[in-house]
C-alpha positions as CSV (number, residue, x, y, z in Angstrom):
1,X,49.0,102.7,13.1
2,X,51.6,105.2,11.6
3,X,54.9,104.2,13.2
4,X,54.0,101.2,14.7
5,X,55.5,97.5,13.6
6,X,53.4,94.3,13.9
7,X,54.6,91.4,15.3
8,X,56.8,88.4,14.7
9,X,54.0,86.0,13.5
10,X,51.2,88.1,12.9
11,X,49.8,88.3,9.6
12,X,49.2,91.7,7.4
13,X,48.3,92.5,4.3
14,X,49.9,94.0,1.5
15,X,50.2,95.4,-1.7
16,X,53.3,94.4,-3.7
17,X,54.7,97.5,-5.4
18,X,58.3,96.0,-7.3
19,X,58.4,92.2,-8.4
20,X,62.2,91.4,-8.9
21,X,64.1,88.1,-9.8
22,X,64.8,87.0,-6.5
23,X,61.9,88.0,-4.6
24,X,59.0,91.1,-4.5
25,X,58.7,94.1,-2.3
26,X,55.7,95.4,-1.3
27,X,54.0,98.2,1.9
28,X,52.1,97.2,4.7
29,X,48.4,98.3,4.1
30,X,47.7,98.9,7.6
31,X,51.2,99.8,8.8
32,X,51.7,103.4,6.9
33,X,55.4,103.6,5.7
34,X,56.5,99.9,6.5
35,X,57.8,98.1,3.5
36,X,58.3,94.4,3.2
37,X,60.3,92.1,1.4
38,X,58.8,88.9,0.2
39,X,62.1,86.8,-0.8
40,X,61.5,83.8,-3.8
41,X,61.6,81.4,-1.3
42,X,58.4,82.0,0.6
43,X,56.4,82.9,-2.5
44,X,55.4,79.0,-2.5
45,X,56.0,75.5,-1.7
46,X,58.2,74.2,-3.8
47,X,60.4,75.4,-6.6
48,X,59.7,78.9,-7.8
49,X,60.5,79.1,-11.5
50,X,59.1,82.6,-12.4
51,X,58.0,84.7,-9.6
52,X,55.7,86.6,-12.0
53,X,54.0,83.8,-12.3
54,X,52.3,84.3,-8.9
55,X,53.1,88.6,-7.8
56,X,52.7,91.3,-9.8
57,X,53.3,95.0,-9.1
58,X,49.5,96.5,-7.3
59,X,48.6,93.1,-6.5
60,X,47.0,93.0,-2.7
61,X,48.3,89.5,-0.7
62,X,48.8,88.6,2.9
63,X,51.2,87.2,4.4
64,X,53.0,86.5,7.5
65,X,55.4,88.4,9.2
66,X,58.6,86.8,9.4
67,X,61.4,89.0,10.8
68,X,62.3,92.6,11.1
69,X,65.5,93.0,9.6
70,X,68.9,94.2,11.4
71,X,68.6,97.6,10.1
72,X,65.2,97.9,11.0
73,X,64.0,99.3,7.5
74,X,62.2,96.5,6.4
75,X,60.2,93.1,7.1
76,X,60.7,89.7,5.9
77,X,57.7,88.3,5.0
78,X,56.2,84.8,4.3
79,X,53.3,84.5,1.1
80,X,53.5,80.7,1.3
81,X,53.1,80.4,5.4
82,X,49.4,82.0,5.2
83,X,46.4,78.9,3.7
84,X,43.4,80.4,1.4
85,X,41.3,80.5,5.0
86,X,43.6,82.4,7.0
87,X,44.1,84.9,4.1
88,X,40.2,85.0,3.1
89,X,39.9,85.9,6.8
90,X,42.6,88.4,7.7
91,X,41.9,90.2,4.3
92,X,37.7,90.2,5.4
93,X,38.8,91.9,8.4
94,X,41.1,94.8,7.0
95,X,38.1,95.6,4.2
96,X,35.7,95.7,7.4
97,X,38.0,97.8,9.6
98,X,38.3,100.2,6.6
99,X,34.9,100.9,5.9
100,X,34.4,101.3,9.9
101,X,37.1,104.0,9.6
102,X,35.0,105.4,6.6
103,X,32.1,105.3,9.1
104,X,33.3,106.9,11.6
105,X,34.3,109.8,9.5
106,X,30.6,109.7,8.8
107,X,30.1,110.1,11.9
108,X,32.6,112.9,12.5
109,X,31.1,115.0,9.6
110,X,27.4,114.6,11.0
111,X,28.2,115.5,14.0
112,X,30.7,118.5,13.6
113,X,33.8,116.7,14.8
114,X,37.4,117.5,13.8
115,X,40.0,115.0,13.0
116,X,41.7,115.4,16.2
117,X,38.2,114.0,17.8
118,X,37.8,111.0,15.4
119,X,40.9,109.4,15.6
120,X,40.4,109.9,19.2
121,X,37.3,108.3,19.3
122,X,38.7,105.7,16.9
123,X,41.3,104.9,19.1
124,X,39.5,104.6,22.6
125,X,36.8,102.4,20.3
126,X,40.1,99.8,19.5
127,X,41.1,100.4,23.0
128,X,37.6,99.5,24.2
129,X,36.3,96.5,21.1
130,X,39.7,95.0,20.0
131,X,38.5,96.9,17.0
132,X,36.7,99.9,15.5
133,X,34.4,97.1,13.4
134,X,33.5,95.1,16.7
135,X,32.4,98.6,18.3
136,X,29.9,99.1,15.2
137,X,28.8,95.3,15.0
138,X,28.1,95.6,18.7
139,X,25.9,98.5,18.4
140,X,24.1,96.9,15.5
141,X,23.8,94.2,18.0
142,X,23.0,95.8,21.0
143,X,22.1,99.9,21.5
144,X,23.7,100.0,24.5
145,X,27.2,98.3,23.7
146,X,29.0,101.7,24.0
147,X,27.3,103.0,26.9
148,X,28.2,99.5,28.7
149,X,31.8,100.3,27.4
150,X,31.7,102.9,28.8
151,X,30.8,106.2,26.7
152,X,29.0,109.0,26.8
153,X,27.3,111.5,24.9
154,X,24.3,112.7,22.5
155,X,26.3,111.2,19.6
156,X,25.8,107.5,20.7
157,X,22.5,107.9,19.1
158,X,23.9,108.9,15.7
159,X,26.6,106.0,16.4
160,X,24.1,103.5,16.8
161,X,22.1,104.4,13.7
162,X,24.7,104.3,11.3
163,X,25.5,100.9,12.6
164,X,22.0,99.9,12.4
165,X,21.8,101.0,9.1
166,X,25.4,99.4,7.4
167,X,26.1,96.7,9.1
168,X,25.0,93.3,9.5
169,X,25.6,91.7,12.3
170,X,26.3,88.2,12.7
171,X,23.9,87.7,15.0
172,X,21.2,89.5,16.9
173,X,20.0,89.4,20.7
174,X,16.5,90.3,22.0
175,X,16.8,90.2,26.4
176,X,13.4,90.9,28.5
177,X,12.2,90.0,31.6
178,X,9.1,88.1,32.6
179,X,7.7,89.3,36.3
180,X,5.4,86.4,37.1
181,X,3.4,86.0,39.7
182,X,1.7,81.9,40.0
183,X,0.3,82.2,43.9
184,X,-1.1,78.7,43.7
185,X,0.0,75.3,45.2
186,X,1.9,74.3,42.0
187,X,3.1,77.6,41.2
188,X,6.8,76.6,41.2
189,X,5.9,73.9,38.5
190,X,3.6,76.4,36.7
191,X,7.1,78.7,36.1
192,X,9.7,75.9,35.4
193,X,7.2,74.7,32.7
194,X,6.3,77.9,31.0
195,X,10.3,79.1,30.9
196,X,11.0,75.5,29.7
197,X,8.7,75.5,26.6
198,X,10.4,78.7,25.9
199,X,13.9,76.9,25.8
200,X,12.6,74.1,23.7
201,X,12.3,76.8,21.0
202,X,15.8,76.5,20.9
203,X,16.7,74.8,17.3
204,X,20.8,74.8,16.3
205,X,19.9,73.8,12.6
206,X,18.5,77.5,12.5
207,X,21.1,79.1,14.8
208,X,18.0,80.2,17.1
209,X,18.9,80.1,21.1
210,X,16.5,80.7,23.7
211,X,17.9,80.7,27.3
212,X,15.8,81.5,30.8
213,X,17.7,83.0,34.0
214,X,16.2,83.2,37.7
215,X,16.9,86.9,38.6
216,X,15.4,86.8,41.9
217,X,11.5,86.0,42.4
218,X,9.3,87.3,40.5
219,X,11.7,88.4,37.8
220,X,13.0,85.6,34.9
221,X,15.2,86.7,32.2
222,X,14.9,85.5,28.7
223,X,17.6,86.1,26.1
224,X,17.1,85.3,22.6
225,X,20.2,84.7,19.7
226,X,19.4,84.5,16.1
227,X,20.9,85.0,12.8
228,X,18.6,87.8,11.9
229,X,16.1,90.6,13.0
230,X,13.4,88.5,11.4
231,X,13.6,85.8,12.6
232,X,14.5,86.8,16.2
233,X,11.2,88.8,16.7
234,X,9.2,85.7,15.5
235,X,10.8,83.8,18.5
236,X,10.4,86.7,20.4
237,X,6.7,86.2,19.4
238,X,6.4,83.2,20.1
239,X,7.9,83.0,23.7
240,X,5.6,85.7,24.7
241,X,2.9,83.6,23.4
242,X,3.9,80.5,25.2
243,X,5.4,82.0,28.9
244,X,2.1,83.8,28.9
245,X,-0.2,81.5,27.9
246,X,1.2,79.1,30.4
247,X,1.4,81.1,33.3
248,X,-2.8,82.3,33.1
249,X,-3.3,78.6,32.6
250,X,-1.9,77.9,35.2
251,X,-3.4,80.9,37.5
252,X,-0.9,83.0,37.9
253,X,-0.1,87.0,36.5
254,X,2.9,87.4,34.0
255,X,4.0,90.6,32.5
256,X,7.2,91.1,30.1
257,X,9.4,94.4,29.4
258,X,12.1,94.2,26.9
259,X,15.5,95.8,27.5
């Protein structure tokens, strides 16, 4: 982000490096060679008797951006404008974009690639995830999130595993596809009530969601959300058991193929 500026509004973290009576300046972590000023003011609500008595010189804040000012050297920023939330969450995010970066270096050293390649990669990955975090929590998520973004290459694999291996996602997905066959009379009703017993494994209390989709006869699509690997092959498990033991009830082939 060297050069760049962020917004009027947005909200950036920083680490104060010169507390002085009337206010504290400090740089922009993720804006290399901005500076900010944090004027007495917007330290806090309310009257600020001692402004040591909330900055110090090294510590990390956030706060929000105020201004640029006339001669363009310096923000005005706000400490008092950002709650404990929005600063838990905006300072959560910088740690996890850095240790993507650190990733991705990883990545670059496995692999052979110079710097000139990664922060071309890292860029295309912001370009292409909003982020270089969401592009590894996606692969952790799903192995083909970069190919479905659109790259390419043998290193993808190496991507992925790193991701697998460091990250934890929020959530997982498991999709597959039931091709089932039911030739009888109630065949139709033989489907709709194996794919439904399969939704009702659906429980919000445990984050677990278990949709069905008609892809065109004889294909159905299941895709399953939960909060963990575990416990999303378990209702993997258990889908299988129940679409298959329906459908042979109910005389009719079913067959499933994850993807």
């Amino acid at each position: 982000m060297a050069g760049d500026a962020p917004r009027e509004g947005e909200l950036v973290v920083c680490s104060i490096t010169n507390v002085k009576e009337n206010g504290a300046y400090s740089v922009l972590d993720e804006y290399p060679g901005r500076e900010g000023f944090i004027f007495i003011g917007e330290v806090a609500s309310g009257w600020v008797k001692n402004i040591r008595n909330y900055l110090r010189e090294g510590q990390r804040v956030v706060c929000k951006v105020l201004r640029t000012r006339k001669d363009g050297s310096s923000l005005e920023l706000s400490l008092k404008s950002v709650n404990e939330e929005r600063r838990r969450e905006t300072l959560q995010a910088w740690k996890n974009e850095g240790r993507a970066a650190q990733l991705l270096r990883v990545l670059g050293e496995k692999i052979g690639w110079d710097e000139d390649e990664i922060k071309h990669t890292q860029e295309e990955m912001i370009d292409a995830f909003g982020n270089l975090y969401g592009a590894f929590e996606d692969a952790a998520i799903n192995e083909k999130a970069l190919e479905e973004a659109g790259f390419e290459g043998e290193w993808i694999a190496n991507f992925n595993e790193i991701a697998v291996e460091n990250i934890i996602p929020p959530f997982v997905e498991i999709r597959a596809r039931f091709e089932i066959t039911v030739i009888v009379a109630a065949g139709i009703e033989v489907i709709r009530t194996a794919l439904s017993s399969a939704e009702e494994l659906t429980d919000e209390e445990a984050d677990v969601k278990v949709e069905c989709f008609y892809d065109g006869a004889p294909f159905y699509r299941i895709e399953i959300r939960a909060p963990d690997y575990q416990v999303g092959e378990a209702t993997w498990d258990e889908v299988n058991r129940r679409v298959i033991g329906t459908v042979e009830d109910g005389g009719g082939s079913v067959s499933a193929e994850r993807f």
